[in-house]
C-alpha positions in Angstrom: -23.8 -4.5 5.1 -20.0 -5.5 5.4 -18.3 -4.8 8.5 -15.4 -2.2 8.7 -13.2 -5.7 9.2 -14.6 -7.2 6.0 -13.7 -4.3 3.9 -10.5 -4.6 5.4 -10.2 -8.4 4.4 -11.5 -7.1 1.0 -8.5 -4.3 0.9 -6.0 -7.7 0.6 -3.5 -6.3 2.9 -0.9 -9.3 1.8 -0.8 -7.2 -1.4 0.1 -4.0 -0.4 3.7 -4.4 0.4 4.0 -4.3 -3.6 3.3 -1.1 -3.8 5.4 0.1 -1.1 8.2 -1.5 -2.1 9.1 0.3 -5.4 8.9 3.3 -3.8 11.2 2.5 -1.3 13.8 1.5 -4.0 12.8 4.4 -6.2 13.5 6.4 -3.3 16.9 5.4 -2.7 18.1 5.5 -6.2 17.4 9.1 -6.0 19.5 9.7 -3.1 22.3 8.9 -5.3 21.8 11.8 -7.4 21.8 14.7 -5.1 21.9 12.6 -1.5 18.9 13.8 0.1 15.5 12.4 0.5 12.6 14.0 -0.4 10.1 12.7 2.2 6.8 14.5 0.6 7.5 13.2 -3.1 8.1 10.0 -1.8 5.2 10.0 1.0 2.8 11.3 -1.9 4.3 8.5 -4.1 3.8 5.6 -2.0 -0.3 6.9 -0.9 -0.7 7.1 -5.3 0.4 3.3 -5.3 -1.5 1.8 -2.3 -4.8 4.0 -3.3 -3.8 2.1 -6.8 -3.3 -1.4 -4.9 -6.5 -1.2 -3.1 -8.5 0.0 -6.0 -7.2 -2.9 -8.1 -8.2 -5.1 -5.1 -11.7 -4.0 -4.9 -12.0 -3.7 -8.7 -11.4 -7.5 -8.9 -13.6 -8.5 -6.0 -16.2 -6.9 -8.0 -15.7 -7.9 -11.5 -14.7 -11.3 -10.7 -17.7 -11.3 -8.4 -20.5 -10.2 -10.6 -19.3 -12.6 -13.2 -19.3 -15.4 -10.9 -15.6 -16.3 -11.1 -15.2 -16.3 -7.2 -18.0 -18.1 -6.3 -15.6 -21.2 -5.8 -12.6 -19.5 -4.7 -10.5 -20.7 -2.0 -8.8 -18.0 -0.3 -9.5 -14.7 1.7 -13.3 -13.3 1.8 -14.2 -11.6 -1.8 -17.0 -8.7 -0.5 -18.9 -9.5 -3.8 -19.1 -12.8 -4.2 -20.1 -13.8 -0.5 -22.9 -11.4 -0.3 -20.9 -9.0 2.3 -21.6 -5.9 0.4 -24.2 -5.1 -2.8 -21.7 -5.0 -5.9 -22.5 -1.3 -6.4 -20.6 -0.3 -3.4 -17.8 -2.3 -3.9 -17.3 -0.8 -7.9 -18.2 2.6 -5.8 -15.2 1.6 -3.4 -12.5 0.8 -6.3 -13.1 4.1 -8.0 -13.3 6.3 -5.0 -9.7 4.8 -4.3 -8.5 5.2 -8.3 -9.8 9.0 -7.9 -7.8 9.2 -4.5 -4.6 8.1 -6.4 -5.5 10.5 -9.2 -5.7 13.7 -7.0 -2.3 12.8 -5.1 -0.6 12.1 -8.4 -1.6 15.0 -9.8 -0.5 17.1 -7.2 2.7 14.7 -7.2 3.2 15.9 -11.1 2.8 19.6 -10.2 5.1 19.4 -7.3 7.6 17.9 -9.0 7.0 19.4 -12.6 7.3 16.2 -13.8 4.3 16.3 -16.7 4.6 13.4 -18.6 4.0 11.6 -15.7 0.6 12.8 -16.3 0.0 10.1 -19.2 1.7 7.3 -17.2 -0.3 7.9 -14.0 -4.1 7.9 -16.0 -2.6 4.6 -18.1 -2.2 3.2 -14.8 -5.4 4.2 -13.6 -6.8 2.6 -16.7 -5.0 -0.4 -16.4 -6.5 -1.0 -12.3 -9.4 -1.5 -13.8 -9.3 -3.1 -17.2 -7.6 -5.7 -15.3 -10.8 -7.9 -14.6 -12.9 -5.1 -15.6 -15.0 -4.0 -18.5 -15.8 -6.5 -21.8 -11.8 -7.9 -22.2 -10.2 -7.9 -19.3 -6.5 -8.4 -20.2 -6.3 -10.4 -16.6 -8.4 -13.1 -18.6 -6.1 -13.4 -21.2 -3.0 -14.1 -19.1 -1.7 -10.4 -19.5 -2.1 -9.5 -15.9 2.0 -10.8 -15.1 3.1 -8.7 -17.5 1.1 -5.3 -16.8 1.8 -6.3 -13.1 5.7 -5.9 -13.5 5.1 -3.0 -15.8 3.2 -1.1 -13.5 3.9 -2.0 -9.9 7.7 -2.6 -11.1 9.0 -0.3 -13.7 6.7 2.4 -13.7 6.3 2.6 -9.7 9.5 2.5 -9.3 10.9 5.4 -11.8 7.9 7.3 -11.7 9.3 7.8 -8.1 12.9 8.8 -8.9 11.8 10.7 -11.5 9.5 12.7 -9.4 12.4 13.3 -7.4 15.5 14.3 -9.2 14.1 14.3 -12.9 16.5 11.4 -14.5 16.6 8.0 -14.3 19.7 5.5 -12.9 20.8 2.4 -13.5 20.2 1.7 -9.7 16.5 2.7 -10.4 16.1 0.1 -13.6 17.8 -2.4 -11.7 15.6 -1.7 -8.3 12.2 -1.5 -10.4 12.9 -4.7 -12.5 13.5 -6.7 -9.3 10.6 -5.3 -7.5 8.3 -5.6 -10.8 9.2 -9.4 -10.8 8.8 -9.7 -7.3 5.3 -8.5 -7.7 4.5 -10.3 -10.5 5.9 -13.7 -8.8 3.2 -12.9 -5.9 0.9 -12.5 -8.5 1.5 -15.7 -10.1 1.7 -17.8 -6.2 -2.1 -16.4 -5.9 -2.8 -18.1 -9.2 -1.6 -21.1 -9.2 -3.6 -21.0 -5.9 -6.7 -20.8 -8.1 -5.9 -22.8 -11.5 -8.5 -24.7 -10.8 -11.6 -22.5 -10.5 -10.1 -20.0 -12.7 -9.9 -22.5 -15.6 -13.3 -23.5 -14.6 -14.5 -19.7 -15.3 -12.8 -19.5 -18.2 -10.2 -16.9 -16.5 -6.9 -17.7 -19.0 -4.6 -16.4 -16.6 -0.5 -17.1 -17.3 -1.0 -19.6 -14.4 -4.1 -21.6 -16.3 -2.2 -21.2 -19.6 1.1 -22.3 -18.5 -0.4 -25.4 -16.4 0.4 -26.1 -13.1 4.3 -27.3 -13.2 5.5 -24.1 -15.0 3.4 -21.9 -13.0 5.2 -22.9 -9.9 8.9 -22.7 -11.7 8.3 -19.4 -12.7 7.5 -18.0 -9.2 11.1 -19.8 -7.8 12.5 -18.2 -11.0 10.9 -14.7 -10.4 12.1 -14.3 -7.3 15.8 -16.0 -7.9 16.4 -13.6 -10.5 15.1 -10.4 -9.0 17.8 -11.6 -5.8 20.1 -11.7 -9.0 19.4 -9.0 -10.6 21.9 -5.8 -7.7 25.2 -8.2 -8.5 24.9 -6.0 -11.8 25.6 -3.4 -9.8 28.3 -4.2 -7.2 31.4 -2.7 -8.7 29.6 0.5 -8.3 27.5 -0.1 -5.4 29.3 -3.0 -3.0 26.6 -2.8 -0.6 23.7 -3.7 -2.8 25.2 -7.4 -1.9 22.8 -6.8 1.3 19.9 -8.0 -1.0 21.4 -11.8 -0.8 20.1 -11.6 2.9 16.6 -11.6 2.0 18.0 -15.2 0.3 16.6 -17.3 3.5 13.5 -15.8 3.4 12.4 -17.1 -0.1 13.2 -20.6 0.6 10.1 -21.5 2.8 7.5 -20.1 0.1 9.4 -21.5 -2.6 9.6 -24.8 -1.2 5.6 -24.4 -0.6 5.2 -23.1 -4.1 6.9 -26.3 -5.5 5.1 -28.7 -3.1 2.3 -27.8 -1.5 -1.4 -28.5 -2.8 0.3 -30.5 -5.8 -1.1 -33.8 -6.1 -4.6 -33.8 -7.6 -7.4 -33.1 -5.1 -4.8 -31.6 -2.8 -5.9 -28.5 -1.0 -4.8 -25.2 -2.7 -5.2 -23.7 0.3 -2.2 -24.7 1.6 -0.9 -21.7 -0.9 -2.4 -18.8 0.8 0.8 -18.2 2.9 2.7 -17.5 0.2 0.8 -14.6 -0.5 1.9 -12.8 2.6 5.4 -14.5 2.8 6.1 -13.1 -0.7 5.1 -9.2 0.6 7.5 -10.2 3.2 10.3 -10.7 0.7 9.4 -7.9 -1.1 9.8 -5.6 1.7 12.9 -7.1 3.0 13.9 -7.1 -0.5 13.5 -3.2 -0.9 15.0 -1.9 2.6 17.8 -3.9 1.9 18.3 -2.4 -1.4 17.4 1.0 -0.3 20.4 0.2 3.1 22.9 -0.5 0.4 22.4 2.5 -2.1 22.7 4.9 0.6 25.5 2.8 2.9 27.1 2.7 -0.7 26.6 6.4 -1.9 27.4 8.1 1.6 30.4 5.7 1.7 31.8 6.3 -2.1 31.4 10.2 -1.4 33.9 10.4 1.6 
């Protein structure tokens, strides 16, 4: 029976910044539109995308563990694969958390009368678990990047404004592209962490297909271009230039990214910060953007 603390460990709290940063952005892009927050769309927002998070985490521990993909991992404990909880509970545990997210974003949609968010929020639901779950899970095929920054980007990230004030701005495409990348770059660190063992498995991810080198230039690229990505936006909004601070701290896990673990026979272990230095950018990266919106919108409508 797993300990309260090893379902915690299984929860992979390095991850969950990603879904709180979107809604922070999405958040702030809709202050631009009528300059008020709306704290219980945006609270009920940010408890559908960590119930999502979560789920996704425990549905991985389980399909990866039942098909013995994590029996060599290196990394964090995986409930499933170590024996710390029977494999039933841990499926039990992903889908309790995907229903969770399901009843808030209902009750999101109905708040906010924003129905076709309906479709978007059971596709996402559907896509936490066909991740590594099921017969062809797309995460096997080197798909997982991309439905990543689809999901935990864009549609995190609108689906909040939306909810909110009922349009999209270019502040919100901006905001959810960066944080979609950003996500997706963490993503990528925690597999070129496990190239290895996941080629081994036969677990194509973009990592294994792209081969060490590239895997490690994209996440430096990822996260360069999401920094990029509010100039766009300056000759509206001067103070997104706030972002650049967050510069400094993507300079460590890039640097570990390029280096660490490298040579053959190296430890990959030496990757696991990353994990949790890259929720730490993406946090920074979102209050930053979400300071300059406002500081820009309350400033532009004196």
């Amino acid at each position: 029976m797993a300990t309260v603390g090893q379902w915690v460990q299984g929860a992979r709290l390095r991850t969950l910044p990603m879904a709180v940063a979107p809604v922070v952005i999405g958040t702030a892009a809709a202050f631009e539109v009528d300059g008020r927050f709306h704290w219980v769309r945006a609270l009920l927002a940010a408890f559908v995308a960590l119930m999502l998070q979560i789920g996704v985490n425990y549905s991985n521990d389980y399909s990866d563990g039942i098909r013995g993909t994590d029996d060599h991992r290196v990394g964090p404990l995986r409930l499933t694969a170590s024996g710390a909880a029977p494999a039933v509970q841990v499926k039990f545990a992903a889908f309790a958390c995907f229903g969770l997210a399901a009843i808030a974003g209902a009750l999101l949609v109905w708040v906010s009368q924003a129905w076709p968010l309906l479709l978007v929020g059971a596709a996402a639901v559907v896509a936490a678990w066909g991740y590594t779950g099921g017969k062809n899970p797309y995460g096997y095929l080197g798909l997982g990047d991309l439905f990543v920054f689809l999901f935990f980007g864009l549609a995190a990230t609108l689906g909040t404004t939306f909810t909110q004030v009922l349009e999209l701005t270019g502040p919100a495409w901006i905001g959810a592209i960066g944080s979609g990348l950003i996500a997706a770059a963490l993503l990528m660190a925690n597999n070129v962490r496990d190239i290895p063992t996941d080629r081994q498995a036969g677990k194509m991810t973009l990592a294994v297909r792209l081969g060490d080198e590239w895997a490690r230039a994209s996440y430096v690229l990822m996260i360069a271009l999401a920094l990029l990505l509010p100039v766009l936006l300056v000759g509206s909004h001067p103070w997104l230039l706030l972002v650049a601070l967050a510069a400094p701290l993507c300079i460590g896990p890039s640097l570990t990214m390029m280096r660490a673990g490298h040579e053959p026979g190296a430890a990959r272990s030496a990757l696991i910060p990353v994990l949790k230095q890259t929720g730490i950018i993406s946090l920074a990266y979102a209050g930053l953007f979400a300071v300059g919106m406002v500081i820009s919108v309350s400033l532009g409508s004196l």
